[in-house]
C-alpha positions in Angstrom: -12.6 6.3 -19.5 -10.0 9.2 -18.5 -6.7 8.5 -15.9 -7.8 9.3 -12.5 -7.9 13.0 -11.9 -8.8 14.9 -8.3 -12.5 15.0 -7.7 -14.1 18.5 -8.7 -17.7 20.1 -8.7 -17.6 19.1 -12.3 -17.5 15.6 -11.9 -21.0 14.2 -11.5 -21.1 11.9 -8.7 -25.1 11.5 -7.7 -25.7 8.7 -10.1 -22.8 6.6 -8.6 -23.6 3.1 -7.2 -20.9 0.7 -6.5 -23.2 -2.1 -4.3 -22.3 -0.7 -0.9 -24.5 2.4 0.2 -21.8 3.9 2.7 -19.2 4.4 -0.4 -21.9 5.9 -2.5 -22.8 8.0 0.0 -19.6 9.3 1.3 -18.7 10.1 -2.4 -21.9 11.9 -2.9 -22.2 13.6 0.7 -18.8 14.0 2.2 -15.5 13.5 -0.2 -15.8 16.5 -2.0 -16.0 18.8 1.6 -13.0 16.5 2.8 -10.7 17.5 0.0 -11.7 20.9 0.2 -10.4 20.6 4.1 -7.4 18.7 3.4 -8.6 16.0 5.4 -8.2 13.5 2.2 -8.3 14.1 -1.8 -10.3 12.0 -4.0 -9.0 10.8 -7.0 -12.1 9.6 -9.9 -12.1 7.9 -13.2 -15.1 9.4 -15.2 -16.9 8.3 -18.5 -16.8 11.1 -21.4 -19.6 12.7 -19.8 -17.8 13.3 -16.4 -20.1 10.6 -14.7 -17.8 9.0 -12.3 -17.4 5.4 -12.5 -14.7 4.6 -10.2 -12.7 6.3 -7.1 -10.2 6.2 -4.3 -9.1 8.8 -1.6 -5.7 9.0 0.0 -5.5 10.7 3.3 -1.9 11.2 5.6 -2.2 8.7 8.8 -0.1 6.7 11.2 -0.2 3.4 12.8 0.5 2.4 16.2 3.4 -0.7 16.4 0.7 -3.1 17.7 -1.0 -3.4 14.7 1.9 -3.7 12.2 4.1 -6.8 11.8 7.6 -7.0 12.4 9.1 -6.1 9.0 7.4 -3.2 8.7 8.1 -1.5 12.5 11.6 -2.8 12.3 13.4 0.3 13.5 10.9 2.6 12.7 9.0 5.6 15.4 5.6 4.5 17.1 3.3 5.8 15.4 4.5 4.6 12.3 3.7 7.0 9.5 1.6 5.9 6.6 -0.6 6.8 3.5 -4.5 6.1 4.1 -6.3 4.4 1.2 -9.6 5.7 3.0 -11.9 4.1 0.2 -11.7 2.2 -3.1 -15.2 1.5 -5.2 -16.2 0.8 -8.5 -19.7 1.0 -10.3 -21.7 -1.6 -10.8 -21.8 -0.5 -14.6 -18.1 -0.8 -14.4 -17.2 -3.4 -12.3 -15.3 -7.0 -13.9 -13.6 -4.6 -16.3 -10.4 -4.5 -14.0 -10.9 -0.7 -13.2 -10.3 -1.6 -9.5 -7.1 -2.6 -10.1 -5.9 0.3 -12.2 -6.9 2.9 -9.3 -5.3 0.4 -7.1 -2.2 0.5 -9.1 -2.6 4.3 -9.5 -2.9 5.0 -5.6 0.2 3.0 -5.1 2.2 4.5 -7.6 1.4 8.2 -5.9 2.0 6.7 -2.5 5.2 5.4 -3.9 6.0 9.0 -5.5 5.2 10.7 -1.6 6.9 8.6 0.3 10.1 9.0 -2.0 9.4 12.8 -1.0 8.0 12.8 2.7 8.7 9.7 4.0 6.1 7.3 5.3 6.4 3.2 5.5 3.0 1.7 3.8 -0.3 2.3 2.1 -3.0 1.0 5.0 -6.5 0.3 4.2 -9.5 -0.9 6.3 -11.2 -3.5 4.3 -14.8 -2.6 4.8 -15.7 -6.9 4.4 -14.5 -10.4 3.2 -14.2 -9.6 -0.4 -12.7 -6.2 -0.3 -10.1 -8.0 1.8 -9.3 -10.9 -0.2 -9.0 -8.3 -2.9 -6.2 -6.5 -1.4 -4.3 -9.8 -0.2 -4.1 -10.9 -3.9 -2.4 -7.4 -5.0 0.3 -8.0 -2.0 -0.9 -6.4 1.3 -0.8 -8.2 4.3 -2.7 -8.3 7.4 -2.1 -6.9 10.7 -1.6 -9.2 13.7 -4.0 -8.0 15.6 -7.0 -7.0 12.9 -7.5 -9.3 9.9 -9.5 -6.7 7.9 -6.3 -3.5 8.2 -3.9 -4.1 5.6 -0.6 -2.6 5.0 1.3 -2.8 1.7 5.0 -1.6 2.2 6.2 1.1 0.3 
């Protein structure tokens, strides 16, 4: 498998299938027409054969002081600015083989990398269930107060 690179018409996204319809489907339907936007950009791990087998999408965002713990609004504007990590799946045919992590690590270190240059306080993700929330407490985020399943990682 190849680093993750932005999503293109190249990449062949139609056989993708990572157990939960609505991230298939966004991939295959929408992610491509958001990057071309700029609403988000979508960043894939392919095989040889460009089928994709993993991928995330950042996208620019804020977060209102209600729904971010102490630490991280400590002295900071409301809305709080953050980095988006709008979705994060892998492919069945993929999956155990630690590939989640990698993009995880890789969407962090390019948050990291913008922040340094823009200036925003965390990575936030809506955990889209139980699982894909216990996932992200075991690489560091934390919940908000006031909705178990958003997570913030400071930056």
């Amino acid at each position: 498998m190849h680093a993750p690179e932005l999503l293109s018409e190249q990449h062949i996204v139609r056989h993708f299938q990572c157990g939960e319809v609505v991230l298939d489907q966004w991939l295959q339907r929408t992610a491509l027409k958001n990057q071309q936007n700029n609403a988000s950009k979508t960043f894939v791990v392919c095989d040889e054969n460009k089928q994709v087998m993993g991928f995330y999408c950042l996208s620019a965002g804020s977060v209102s002081h209600q729904f971010v713990a102490g630490a991280l609004r400590r002295n900071m504007p409301d809305p709080i600015p953050v980095i988006i990590l709008g979705r994060l799946a892998v492919d069945c045919s993929a999956q155990g083989k630690q590939l989640g992590v990698s993009m995880l690590k890789d969407a962090v270190l390019k948050s990291k990398t913008v922040a340094n240059q823009i200036g925003v306080k965390a990575l936030l993700v809506h955990a889209l269930n139980q699982q894909a929330k216990q996932f992200y407490l075991k690489y560091g985020f934390s919940c908000s107060p006031i909705d178990e399943m958003v997570l913030m990682l400071k930056l």
